[in-house]
C-alpha positions as CSV (number, residue, x, y, z in Angstrom):
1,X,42.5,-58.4,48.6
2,X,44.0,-55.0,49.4
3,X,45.5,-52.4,46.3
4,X,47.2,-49.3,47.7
5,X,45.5,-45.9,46.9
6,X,47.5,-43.0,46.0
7,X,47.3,-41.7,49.8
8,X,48.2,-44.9,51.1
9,X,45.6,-45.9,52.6
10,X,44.4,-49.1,51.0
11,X,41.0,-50.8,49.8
12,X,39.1,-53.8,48.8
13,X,38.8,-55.3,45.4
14,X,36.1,-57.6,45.0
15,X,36.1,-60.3,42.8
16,X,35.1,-59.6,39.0
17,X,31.9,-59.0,38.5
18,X,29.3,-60.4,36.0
19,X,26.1,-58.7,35.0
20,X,24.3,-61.5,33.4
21,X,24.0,-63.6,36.9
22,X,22.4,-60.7,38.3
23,X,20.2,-60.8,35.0
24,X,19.3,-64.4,35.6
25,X,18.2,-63.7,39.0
26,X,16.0,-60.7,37.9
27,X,14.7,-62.7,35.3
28,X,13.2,-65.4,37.3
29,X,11.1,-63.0,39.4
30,X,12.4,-63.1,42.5
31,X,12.3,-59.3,43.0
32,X,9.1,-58.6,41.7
33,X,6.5,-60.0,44.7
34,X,5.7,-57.4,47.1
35,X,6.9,-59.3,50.1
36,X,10.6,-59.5,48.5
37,X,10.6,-55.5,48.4
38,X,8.7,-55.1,52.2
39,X,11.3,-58.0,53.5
40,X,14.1,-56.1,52.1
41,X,12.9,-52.5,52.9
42,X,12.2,-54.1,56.5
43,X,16.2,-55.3,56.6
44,X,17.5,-51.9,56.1
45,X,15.8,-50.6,59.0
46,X,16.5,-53.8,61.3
47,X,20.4,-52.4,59.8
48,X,20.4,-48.8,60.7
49,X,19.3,-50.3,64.4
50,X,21.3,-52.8,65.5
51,X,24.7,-52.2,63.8
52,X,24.6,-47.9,64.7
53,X,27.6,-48.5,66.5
54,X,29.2,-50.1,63.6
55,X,28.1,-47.5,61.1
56,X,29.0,-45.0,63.0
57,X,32.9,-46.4,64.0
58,X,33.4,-46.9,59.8
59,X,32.1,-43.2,59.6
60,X,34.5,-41.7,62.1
61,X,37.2,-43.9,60.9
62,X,36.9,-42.1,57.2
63,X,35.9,-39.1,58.1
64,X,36.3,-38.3,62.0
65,X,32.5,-37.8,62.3
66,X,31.2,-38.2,65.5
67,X,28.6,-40.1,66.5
68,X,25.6,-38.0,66.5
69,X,26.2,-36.2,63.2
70,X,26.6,-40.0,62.0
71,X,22.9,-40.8,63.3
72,X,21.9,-37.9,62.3
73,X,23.4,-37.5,58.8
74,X,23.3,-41.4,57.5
75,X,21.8,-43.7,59.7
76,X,18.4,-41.5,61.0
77,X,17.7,-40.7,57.6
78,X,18.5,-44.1,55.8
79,X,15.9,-45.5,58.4
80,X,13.5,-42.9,57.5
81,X,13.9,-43.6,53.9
82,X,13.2,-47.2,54.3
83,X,10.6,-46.7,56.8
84,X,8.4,-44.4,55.0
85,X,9.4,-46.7,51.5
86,X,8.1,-49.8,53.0
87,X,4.5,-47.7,54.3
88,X,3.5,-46.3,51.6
89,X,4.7,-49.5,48.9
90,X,1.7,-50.8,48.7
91,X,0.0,-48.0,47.6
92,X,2.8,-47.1,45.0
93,X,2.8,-50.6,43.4
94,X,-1.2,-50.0,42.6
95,X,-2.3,-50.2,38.9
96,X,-3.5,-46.6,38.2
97,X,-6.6,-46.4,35.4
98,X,-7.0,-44.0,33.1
99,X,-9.7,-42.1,31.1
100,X,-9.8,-43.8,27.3
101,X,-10.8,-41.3,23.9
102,X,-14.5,-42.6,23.0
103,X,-13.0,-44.0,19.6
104,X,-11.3,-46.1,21.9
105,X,-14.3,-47.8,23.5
106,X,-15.1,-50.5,24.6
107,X,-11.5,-51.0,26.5
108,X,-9.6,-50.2,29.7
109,X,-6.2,-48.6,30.1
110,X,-4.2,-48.2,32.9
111,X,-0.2,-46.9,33.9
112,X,1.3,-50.3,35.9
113,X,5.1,-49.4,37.2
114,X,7.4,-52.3,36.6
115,X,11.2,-52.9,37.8
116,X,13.7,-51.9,35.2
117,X,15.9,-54.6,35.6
118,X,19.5,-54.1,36.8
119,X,20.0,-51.0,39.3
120,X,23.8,-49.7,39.6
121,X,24.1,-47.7,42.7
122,X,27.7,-45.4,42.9
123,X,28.0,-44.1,46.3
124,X,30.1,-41.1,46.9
125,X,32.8,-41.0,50.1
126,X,30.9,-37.9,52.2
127,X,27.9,-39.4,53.5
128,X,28.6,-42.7,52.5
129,X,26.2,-45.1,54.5
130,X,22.9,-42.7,53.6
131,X,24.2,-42.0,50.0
132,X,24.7,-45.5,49.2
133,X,21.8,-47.2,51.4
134,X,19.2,-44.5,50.5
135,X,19.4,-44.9,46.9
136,X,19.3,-48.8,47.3
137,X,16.0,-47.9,48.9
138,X,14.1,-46.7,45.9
139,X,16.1,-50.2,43.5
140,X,14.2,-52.4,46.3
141,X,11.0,-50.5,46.2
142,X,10.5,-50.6,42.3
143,X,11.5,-54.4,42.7
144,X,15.3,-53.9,41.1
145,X,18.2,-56.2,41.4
146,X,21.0,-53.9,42.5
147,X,24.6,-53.6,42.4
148,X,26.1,-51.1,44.9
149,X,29.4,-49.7,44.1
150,X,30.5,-47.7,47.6
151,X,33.8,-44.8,47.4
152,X,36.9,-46.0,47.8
153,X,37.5,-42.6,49.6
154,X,35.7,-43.9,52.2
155,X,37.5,-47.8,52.9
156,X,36.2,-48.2,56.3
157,X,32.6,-47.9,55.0
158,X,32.7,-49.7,51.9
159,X,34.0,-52.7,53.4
160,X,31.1,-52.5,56.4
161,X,28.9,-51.8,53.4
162,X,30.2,-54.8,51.7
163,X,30.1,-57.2,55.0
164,X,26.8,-56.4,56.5
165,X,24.4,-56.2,53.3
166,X,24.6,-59.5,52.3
167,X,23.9,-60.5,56.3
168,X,20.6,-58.2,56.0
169,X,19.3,-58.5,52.6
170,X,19.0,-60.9,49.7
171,X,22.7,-61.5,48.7
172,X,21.6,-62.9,45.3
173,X,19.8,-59.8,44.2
174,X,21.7,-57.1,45.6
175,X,25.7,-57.3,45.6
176,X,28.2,-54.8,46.6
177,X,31.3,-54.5,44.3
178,X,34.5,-52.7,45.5
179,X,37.3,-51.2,43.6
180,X,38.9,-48.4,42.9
181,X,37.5,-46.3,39.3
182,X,38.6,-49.2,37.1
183,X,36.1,-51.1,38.8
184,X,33.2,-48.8,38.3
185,X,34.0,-48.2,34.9
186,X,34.0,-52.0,34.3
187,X,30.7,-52.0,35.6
188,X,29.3,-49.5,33.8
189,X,30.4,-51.1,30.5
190,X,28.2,-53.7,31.5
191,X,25.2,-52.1,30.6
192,X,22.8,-52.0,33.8
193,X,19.0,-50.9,33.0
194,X,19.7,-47.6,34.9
195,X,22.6,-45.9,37.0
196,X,21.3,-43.7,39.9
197,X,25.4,-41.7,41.1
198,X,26.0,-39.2,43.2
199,X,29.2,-36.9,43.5
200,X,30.9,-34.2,41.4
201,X,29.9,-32.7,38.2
202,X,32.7,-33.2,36.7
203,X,32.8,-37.3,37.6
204,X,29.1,-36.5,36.7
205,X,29.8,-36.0,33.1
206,X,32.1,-38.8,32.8
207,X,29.6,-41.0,34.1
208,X,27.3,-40.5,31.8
209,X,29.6,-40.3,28.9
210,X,30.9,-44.0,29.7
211,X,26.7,-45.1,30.0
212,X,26.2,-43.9,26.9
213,X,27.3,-46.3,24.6
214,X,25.3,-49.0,26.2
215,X,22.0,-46.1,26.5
216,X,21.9,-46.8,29.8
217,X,19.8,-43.8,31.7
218,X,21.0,-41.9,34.6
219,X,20.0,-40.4,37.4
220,X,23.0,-37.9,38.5
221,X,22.9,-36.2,42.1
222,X,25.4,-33.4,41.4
223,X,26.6,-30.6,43.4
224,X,26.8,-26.9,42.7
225,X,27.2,-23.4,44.7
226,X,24.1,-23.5,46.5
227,X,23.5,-19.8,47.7
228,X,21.7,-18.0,50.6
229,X,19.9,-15.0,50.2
230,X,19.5,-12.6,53.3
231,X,17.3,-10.0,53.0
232,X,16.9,-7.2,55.3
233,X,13.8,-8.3,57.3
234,X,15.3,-11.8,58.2
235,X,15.5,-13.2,61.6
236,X,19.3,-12.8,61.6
237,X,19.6,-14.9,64.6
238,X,18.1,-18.2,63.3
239,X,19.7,-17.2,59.9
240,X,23.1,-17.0,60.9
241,X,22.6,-20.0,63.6
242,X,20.9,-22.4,60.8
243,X,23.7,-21.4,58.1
244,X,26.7,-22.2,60.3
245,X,25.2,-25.8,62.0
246,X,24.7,-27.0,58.5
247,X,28.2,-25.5,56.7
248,X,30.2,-26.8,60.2
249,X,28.2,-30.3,59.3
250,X,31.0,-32.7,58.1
251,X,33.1,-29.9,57.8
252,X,31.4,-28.5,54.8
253,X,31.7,-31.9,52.6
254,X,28.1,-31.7,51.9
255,X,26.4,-31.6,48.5
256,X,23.5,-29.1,49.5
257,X,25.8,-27.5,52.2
258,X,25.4,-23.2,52.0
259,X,28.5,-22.6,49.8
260,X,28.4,-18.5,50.1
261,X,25.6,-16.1,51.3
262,X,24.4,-12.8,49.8
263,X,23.0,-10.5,52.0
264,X,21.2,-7.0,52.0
265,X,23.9,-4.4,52.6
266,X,21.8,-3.2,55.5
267,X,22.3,-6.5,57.7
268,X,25.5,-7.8,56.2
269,X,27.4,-6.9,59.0
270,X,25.2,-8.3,61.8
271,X,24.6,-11.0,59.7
272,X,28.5,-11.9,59.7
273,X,28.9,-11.2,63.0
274,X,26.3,-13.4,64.1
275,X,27.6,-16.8,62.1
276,X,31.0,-16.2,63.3
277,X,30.0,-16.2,67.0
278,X,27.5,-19.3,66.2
279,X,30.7,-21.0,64.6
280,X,32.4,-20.4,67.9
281,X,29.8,-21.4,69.9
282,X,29.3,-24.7,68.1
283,X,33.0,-26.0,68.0
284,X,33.7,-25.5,71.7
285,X,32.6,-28.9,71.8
286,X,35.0,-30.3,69.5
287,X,38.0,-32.0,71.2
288,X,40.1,-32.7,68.2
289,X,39.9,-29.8,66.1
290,X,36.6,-31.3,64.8
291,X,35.8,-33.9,61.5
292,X,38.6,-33.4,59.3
293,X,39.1,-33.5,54.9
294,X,39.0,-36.5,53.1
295,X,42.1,-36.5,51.9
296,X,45.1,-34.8,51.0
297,X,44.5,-33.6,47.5
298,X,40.7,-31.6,48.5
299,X,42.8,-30.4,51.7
300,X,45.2,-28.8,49.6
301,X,42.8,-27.5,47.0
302,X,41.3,-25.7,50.1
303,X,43.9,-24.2,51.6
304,X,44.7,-23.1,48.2
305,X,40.9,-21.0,48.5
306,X,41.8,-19.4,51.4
307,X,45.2,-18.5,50.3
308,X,44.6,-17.0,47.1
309,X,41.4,-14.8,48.1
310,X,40.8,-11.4,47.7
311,X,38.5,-10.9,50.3
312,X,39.0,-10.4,54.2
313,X,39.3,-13.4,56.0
314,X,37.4,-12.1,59.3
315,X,37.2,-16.0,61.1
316,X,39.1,-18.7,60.9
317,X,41.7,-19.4,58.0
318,X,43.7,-21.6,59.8
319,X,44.5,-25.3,58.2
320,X,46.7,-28.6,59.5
321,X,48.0,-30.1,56.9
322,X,49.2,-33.1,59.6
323,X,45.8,-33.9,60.8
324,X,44.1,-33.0,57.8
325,X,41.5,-30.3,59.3
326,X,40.7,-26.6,58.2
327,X,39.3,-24.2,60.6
328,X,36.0,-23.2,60.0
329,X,36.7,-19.3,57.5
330,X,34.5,-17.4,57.3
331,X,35.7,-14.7,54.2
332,X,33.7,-11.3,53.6
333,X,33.3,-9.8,50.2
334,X,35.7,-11.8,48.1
335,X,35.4,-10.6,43.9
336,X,32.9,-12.5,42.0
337,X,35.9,-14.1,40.2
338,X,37.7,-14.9,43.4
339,X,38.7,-19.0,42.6
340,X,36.5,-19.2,46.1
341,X,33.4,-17.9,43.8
342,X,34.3,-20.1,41.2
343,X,33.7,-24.2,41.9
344,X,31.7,-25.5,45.0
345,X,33.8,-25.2,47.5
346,X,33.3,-28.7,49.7
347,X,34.8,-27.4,52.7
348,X,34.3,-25.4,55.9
349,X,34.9,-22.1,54.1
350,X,31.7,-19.4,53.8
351,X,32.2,-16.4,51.3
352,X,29.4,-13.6,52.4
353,X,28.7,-10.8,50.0
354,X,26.9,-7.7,50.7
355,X,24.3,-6.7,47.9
356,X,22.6,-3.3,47.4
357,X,19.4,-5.2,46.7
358,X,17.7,-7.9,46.5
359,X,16.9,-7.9,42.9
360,X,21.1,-7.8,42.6
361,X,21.5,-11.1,44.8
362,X,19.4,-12.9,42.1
363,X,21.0,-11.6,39.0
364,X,23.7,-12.8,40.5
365,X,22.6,-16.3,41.4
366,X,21.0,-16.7,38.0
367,X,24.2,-15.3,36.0
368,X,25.9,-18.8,37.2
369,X,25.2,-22.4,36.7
370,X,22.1,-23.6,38.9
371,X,22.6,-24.7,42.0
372,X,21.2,-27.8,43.3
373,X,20.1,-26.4,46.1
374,X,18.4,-22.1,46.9
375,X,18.3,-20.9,50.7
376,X,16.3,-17.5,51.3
377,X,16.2,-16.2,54.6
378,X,13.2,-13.6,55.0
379,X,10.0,-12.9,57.5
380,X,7.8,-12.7,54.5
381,X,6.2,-15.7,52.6
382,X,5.5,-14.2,49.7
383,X,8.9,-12.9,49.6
384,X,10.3,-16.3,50.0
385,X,8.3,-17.6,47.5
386,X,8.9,-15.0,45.0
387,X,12.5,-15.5,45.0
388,X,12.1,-19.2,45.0
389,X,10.6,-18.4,41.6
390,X,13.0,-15.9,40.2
391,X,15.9,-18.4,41.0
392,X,16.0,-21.8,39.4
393,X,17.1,-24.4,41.4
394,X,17.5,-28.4,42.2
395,X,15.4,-27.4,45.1
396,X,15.1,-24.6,47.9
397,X,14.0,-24.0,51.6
398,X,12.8,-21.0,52.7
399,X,14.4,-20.2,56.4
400,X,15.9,-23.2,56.7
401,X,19.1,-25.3,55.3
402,X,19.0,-28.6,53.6
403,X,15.9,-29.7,55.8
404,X,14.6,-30.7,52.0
405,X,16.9,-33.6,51.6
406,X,15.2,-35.1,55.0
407,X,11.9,-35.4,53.8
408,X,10.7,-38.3,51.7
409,X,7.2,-36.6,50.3
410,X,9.6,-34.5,48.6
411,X,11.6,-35.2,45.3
412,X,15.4,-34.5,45.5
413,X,17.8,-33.9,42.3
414,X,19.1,-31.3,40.9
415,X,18.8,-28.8,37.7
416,X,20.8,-28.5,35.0
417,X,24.9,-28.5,35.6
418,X,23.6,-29.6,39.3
419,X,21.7,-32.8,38.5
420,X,19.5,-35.2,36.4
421,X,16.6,-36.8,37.4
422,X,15.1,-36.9,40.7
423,X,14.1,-39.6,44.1
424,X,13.5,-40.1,47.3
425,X,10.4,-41.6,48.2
426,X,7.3,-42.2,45.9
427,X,10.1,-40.2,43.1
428,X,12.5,-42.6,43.8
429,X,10.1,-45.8,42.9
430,X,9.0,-44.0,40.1
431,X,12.3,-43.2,38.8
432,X,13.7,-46.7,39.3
433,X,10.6,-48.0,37.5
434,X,9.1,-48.2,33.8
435,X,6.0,-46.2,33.8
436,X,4.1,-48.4,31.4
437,X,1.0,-48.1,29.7
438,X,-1.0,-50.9,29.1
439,X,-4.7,-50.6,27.0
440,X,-6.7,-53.8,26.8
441,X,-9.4,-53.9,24.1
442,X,-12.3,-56.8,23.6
443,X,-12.3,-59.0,20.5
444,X,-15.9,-57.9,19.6
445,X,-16.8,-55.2,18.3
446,X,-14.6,-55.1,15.7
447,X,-15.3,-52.7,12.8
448,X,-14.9,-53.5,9.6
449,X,-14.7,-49.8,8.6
450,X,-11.5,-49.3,10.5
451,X,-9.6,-51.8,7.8
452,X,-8.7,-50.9,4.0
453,X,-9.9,-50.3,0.9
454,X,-11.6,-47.5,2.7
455,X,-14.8,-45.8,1.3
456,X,-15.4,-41.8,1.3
457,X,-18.0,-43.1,4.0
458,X,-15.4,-44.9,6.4
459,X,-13.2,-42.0,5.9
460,X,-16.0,-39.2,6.7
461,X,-16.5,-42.0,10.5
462,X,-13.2,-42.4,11.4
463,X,-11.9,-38.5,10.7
464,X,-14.8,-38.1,13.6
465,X,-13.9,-41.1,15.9
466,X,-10.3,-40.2,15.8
């Protein structure tokens, strides 16, 4: 069944959905054994190999990406996700002991992680094979049943989404439900055991408004204006090289994407100079203008950035409305109420201030919301580190872009207006799984002190046991 979207494009509906099978199935413990979980994990990489054509046609066909920057972006990563998931699982799923209070002696206590239940998985339309997959990675881990609800911004995906993972994995423990917002608010009323999203903050909030009458938790993987900071002793080259690769990556629809840089006073120049010459270097490739906006609406809203700005466009600044596409801008000194200083900007457009200081560059970072991702560029360490520390963040990279989100020993999430809760790897199986503490006494001994009427002598003992 096809329903028309309001750019005319259209997308699948699948049929109505009921959370209490899914509930049945969980409940007969099919999901817990470890073999399910390694089977499964083992499926999504068996995926990611033999259908990387596939992926990658439904990828270019909602967003124009080509194919490397599809391997690269969803398919690589999903396959390390589920690779280093399915290694290190049996390790994860371990019992862990723990010390006991004498007073509670004789006795053992230990943490065991058990699956929560129902998983609902809402998938956002810019990376939406790795964003959808790699949170279904951490359901299957903690021994979930999972729903995955892909974007309808991205129709070409979903319905690849919705055809191969019931050929790969166990189609009566993890479904895929299509549909437009209707559908995922119909799902939500449901009342799933925990809701891992990702996307805006604004569809953030209303997310976890429509969970909260059922208390369902939430893990939200927001967005924000993730900043770089310059300082006068970087390594312009690899600065300005690094910065432009990842803004130019899906032209700029990315969550932890560089949305403006602030840079010593001192360098600023050469910094700029340098990104808008990488820029050029990297887009003579392109044949077709490069990967274009998702849709008409965010194109608009773009255009609308570069239009109203009060700072100096010095590259780029041209957009085709007909084909959808924005030229990669790069904008020098716009005012720090400038509407392309206000909202992440989710697009190929890179404000770059100059700051007397450095001190300057993170009162400014810290006098707006915090950003799920911090990027400081700078040959000292210590530096790095001190203004990773000054500057609270969902997470941050030192001379580097957005390498964070590739690496699976590391948690990923966001804080405050930029995020909730955190996974990837061991994080993700411990976020999709009740931490639950378990303390099993013996029968004998069994003091007779510790039970009313108590004498001033019981009280005097158990005031010292406990």
């Amino acid at each position: 069944m096809t329903t028309p979207t309001t750019t005319g494009s259209t997308h699948r509906v699948s049929p109505v959905f009921e959370l209490g099978e899914l509930r049945q199935v969980f409940d007969s413990g099919r999901t817990r054994p470890l073999s399910w979980r390694l089977e499964q994990l083992a499926a999504i990489e068996a995926l990611c190999d033999e259908q990387e054509p596939a992926i990658a046609a439904a990828l270019a066909s909602d967003l124009g990406r080509p194919p490397v920057e599809a391997w690269l972006g969803d398919i690589a990563s999903t396959k390390g996700e589920a690779a280093y998931a399915r290694k290190h699982l049996k390790k994860w799923v371990r019992r862990r002991r723990q010390p006991l209070p004498v007073a509670q002696l004789p006795a053992r206590g230990w943490v065991q992680y058990d699956p929560l239940g129902t998983v609902l998985v809402i998938g956002p339309w810019n990376y939406p094979f790795y964003l959808s997959i790699g949170p279904l990675v951490a359901a299957i881990a903690a021994g979930n049943c999972a729903v995955l609800k892909p974007s309808e911004l991205a129709p070409a995906t979903s319905a690849l989404l919705a055809d191969l993972v019931p050929k790969y994995l166990d189609g009566q423990a993890i479904r895929v439900v299509e549909g437009e917002a209707s559908t995922t608010q119909n799902l939500i009323e449901q009342g799933f055991d925990h809701i891992l999203f990702t996307g805006g903050t604004e569809i953030g909030r209303k997310i976890m408004a429509a969970a909260a009458p059922t208390l369902t938790p939430v893990t939200l993987e927001l967005g924000g204006k993730s900043p770089v900071i310059v300082t006068r002793d970087a390594d312009l080259d690899v600065a300005a090289r690094r910065v432009a690769w990842v803004k130019l990556m899906n032209s700029g629809q990315t969550c932890i994407a560089p949305d403006y840089v602030l840079a010593d006073r001192e360098v600023v120049d050469a910094f700029t100079a340098k990104v808008v010459d990488n820029i050029a270097a990297f887009r003579a490739q392109e044949v077709d203008g490069g990967q274009r906006i998702v849709n008409e609406r965010q194109f608009n809203r773009l255009q609308g950035l570069i239009g109203s700005t009060s700072g100096t466009i010095v590259a780029g600044g041209g957009c085709d409305a007909e084909s959808l596409r924005i030229a990669p801008t790069v904008i020098r000194d716009p005012a720090p109420n400038d509407p392309v200083m206000a909202d992440e900007i989710f697009g190929p457009i890179l404000p770059i201030l100059g700051v007397e200081r450095t001190e300057d560059a993170v009162a400014f970072v810290n006098s707006r919301p915090k950003p799920l991702a911090l990027y400081v560029f700078t040959e000292s360490q210590a530096r790095g580190r001190q203004l990773v520390d000054a500057i609270p963040s969902g997470g941050a990279v030192i001379n580097h872009v957005a390498m964070h989100c590739l690496v699976p020993q590391l948690p990923f999430g966001g804080v405050g207006a930029s995020g909730i809760g955190q996974y990837h790897g061991r994080w993700g199986f411990e976020a999709l799984s009740h931490r639950r503490a378990v303390l099993a006494k013996y029968a004998k001994p069994d003091l007779k002190l510790s039970y009313p009427p108590y004498t001033d002598g019981a009280i005097k003992i158990l005031r010292k046991l406990f």
